[in-house]
N, C-alpha and C positions, 0 to 999 in steps of 0.2 A: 553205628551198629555194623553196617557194612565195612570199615576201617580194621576194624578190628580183625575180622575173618582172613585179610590179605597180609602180604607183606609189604615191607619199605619201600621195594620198589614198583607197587603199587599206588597211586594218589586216586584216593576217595572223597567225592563232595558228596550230601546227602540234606535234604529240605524234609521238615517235618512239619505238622501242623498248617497253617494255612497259607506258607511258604508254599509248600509241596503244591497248593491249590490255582495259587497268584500267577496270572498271564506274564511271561515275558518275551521284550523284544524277540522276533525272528528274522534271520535272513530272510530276502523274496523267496532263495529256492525251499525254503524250508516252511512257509508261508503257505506255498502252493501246493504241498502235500497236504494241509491241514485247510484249506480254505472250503470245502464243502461240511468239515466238521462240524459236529456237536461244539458247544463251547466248553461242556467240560475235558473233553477230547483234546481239543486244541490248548486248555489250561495244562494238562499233563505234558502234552508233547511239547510247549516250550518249555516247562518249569526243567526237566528231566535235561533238555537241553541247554540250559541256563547252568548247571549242574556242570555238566560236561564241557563245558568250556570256563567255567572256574578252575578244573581239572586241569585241561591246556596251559592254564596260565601257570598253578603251579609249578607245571614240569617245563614250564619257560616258553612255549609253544603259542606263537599268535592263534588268539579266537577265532576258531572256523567256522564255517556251516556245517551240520550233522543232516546229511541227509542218507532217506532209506534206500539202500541195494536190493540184492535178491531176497524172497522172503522177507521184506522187510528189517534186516539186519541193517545196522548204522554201518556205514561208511566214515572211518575217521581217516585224519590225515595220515601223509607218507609221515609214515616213521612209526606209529602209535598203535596201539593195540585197545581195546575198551571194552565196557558191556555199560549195558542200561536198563532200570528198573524201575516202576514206580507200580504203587496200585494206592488205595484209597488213605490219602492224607501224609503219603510218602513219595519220597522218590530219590533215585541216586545214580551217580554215575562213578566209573573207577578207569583209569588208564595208565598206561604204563607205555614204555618205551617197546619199539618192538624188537632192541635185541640187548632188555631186558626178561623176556618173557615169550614164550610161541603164543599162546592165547590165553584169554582170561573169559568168565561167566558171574554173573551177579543176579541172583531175584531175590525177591522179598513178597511176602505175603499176611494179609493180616489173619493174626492168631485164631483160627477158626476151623472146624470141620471144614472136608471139602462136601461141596453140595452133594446130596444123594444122587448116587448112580457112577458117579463120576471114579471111584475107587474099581470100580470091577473093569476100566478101561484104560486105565493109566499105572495100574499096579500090580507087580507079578506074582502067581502065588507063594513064591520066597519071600520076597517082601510082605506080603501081608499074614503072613505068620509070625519072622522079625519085628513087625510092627505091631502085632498082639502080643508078642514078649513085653517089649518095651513100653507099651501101653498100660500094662500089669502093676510093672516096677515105679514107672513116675505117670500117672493118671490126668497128670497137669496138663498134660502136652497133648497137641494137637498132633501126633504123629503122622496122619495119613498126608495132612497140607502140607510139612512140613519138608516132607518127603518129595511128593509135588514139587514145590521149589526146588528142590534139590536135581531132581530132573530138568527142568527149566535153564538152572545152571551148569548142566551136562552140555544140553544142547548146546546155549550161547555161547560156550566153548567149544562145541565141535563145529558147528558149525564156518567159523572162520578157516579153519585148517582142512576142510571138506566141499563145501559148498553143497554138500547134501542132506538131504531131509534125514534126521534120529528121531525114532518111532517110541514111544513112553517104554514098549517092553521090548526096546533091542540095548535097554541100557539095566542091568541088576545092581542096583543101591544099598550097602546097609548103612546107618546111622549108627555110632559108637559114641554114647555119652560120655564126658569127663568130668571128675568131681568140681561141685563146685554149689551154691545156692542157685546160680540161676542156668538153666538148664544151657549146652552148647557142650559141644565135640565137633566130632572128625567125620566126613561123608569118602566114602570108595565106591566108583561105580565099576565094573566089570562090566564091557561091551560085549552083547553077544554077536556083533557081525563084526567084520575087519574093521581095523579100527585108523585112523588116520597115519599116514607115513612121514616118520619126523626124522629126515637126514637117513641114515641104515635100522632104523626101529621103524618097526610098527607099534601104535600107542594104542593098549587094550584095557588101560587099567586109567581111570581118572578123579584126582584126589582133591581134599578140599577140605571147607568145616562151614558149623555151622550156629545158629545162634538163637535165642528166644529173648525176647524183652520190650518191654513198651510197649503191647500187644500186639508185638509182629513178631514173624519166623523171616530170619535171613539164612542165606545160603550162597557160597563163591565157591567157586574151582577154579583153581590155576595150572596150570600144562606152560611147566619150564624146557627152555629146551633143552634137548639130548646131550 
């Protein structure tokens, strides 16, 4: 599902079903982030990294440890670029070389309203207008979650190129369907604070798509370089 969203020179692994659930080996250092965990906790956190070093191997790259930086963001090897995703009965990870790519973002989320409350804080009133458009047209879709993710996937991509916190509304989203039976298009976000400096650009504008199926909403952005 995630595969689809990126390009070639992107590798995607993705675990579904009780794959996504099932404990795998950790490095010790990777061990010791997760050793005061929940076990469902500690299921996700190696499964997603089980994921991500399948990744590695396709792109030829000896299996590393994945452990967490600032904010919790992954730290992959010199050379590589990644994101990671998982939530309930999924999980995935995507990487790419890093002078194929400045940065990459991936979430996923299951097909569902977001909880009450949760939209009047995460969402701008452009966007929840666009999202009452689109709401209208295809009723199927869970547009607000969806959306969500897609924000989600802003961050995980700004953040590598910044190392600063993006606030739900310093980023304005629309979602552009494309025909097709099962619902996915194209996501644009417009930042509204400065935006990362890539070589003589500054990047204000960050692009991507996105996906419904299986009962989950995927979302990726990619930020090539200049």
């Amino acid at each position: 599902m995630i595969e689809e969203l990126l390009p070639e020179s992107v590798v995607a692994v993705e675990m579904l079903g009780d794959e996504a659930v099932r404990e795998a080996p950790l490095y010790p250092e990777e061990a010791a982030l997760v050793a005061r965990a929940v076990p469902k906790r500690r299921r996700e956190f190696s499964a997603v990294r089980a994921c991500a070093r399948s990744a590695m191997e396709k792109l030829g790259v000896e299996p590393q440890p994945v452990v967490s930086g600032e904010r919790g963001a992954p730290r992959w090897p010199d050379g590589l670029i990644g994101s990671m995703t998982h939530c309930e009965g999924y999980c995935a990870a995507a990487l790419a070389r890093a002078g194929d790519l400045a940065s990459l973002g991936i979430d996923a989320e299951p097909h569902a309203a977001l909880p009450e409350g949760v939209g009047e804080s995460v969402l701008l009133p452009s966007e929840r207008e666009r999202l009452a458009r689109l709401a209208a047209e295809r009723p199927g879709v869970h547009w607000d979650r969806l959306l969500f993710s897609a924000k989600e996937s802003v961050y995980k991509a700004w953040f590598p190129l910044t190392g600063r916190w993006l606030d739900f509304m310093e980023a304005d989203i629309e979602l552009v369907p494309e025909p097709g039976a099962r619902p996915h298009g194209t996501l644009s976000a417009r930042l509204l604070v400065p935006g990362p400096q890539l070589g003589a650009e500054r990047l204000q504008l960050f692009e991507g798509r996105w996906s419904v199926g299986h009962g989950m909403l995927t979302s990726a952005v990619v930020v090539p370089h200049p």
